[in-house]
C-alpha positions in Angstrom: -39.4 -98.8 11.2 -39.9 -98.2 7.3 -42.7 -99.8 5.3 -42.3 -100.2 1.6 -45.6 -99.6 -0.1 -46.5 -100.5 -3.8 -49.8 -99.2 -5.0 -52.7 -100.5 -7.5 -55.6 -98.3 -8.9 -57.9 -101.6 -9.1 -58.3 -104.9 -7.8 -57.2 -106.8 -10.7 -54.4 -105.0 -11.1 -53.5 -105.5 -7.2 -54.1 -109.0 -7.5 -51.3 -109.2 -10.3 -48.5 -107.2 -8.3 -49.3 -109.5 -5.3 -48.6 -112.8 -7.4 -45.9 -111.5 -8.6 -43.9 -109.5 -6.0 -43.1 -110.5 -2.0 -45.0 -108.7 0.5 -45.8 -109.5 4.4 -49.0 -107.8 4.0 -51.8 -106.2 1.6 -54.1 -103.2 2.9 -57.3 -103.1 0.0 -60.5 -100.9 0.0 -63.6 -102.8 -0.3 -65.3 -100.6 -3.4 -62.3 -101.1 -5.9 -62.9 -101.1 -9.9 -62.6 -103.9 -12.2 -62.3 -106.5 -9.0 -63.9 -105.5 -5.8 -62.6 -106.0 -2.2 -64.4 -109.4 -2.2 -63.3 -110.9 -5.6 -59.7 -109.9 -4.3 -59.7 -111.5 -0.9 -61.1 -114.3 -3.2 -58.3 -114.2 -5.3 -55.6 -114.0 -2.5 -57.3 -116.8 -0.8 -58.2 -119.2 -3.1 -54.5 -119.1 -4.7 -53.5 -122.2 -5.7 -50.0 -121.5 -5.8 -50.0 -120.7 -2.0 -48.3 -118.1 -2.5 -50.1 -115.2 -1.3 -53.4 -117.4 0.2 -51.9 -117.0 3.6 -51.2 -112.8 3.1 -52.9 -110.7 5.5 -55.2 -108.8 4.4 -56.6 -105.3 6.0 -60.0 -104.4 4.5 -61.1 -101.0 4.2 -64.5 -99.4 4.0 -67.0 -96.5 4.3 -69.8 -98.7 5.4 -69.8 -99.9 8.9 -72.3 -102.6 8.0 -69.8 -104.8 5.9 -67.4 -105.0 8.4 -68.5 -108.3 10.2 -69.0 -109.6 6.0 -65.7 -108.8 4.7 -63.9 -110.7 7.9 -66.3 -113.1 7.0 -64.8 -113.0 3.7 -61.6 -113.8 4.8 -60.2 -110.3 5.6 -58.2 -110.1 8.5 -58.9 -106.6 9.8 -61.4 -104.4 9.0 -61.2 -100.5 9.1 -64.6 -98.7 8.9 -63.6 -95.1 7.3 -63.0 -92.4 8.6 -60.4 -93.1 10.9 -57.3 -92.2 12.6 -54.0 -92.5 10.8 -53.2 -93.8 14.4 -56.0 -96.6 13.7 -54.3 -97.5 10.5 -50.6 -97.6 11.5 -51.9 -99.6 14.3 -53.8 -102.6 12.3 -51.0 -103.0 9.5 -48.6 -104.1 12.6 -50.8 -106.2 14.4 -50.9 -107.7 10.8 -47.2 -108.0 10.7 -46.3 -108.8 13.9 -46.9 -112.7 13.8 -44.6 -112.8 10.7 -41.8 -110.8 12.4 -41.9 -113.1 15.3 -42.1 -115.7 13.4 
């Protein structure tokens, strides 16, 4: 199966093209500029709209400390870097499974 994939530099500028476009799922590293991993899953969660509050979300990091704080946070997955492109292919369909069955 083919992915499409849009790409942001920062979390602010992420948090705009997923208002404003229609994605099944958002992959986001936790140490982003000009809006961190947290004030994004903030963003996406808090969304009044509900647009994207319900979007899954797959946090990455280099720290394997934040993981059980950004699921806290309201990631869905968590990948602790390095890892296997395996890993990563992996978590973005077990993140987009429940909307394909659905």
């Amino acid at each position: 199966e083919e992915l499409a994939v849009d790409y942001s530099g920062n979390g602010q500028t992420a948090g705009e093209i997923l208002e404003r476009g229609d994605y099944s799922a958002a992959v986001a590293e936790l140490f982003l500029p000009q809006r961190s991993g947290y004030g994004l899953i903030k963003f996406v969660r808090y969304d009044t709209s509900g647009k994207i509050s319900g979007l899954p979300v797959l946090g990455m990091t280099t720290r394997a400390v934040e993981a059980a704080p950004m699921l806290a946070a309201g990631f869905d997955e968590v990948l602790v870097k390095p890892f296997r492109t395996e890993d990563f292919v992996e978590a973005v369909y077990r993140l987009l499974k429940p909307r394909v069955q659905g």
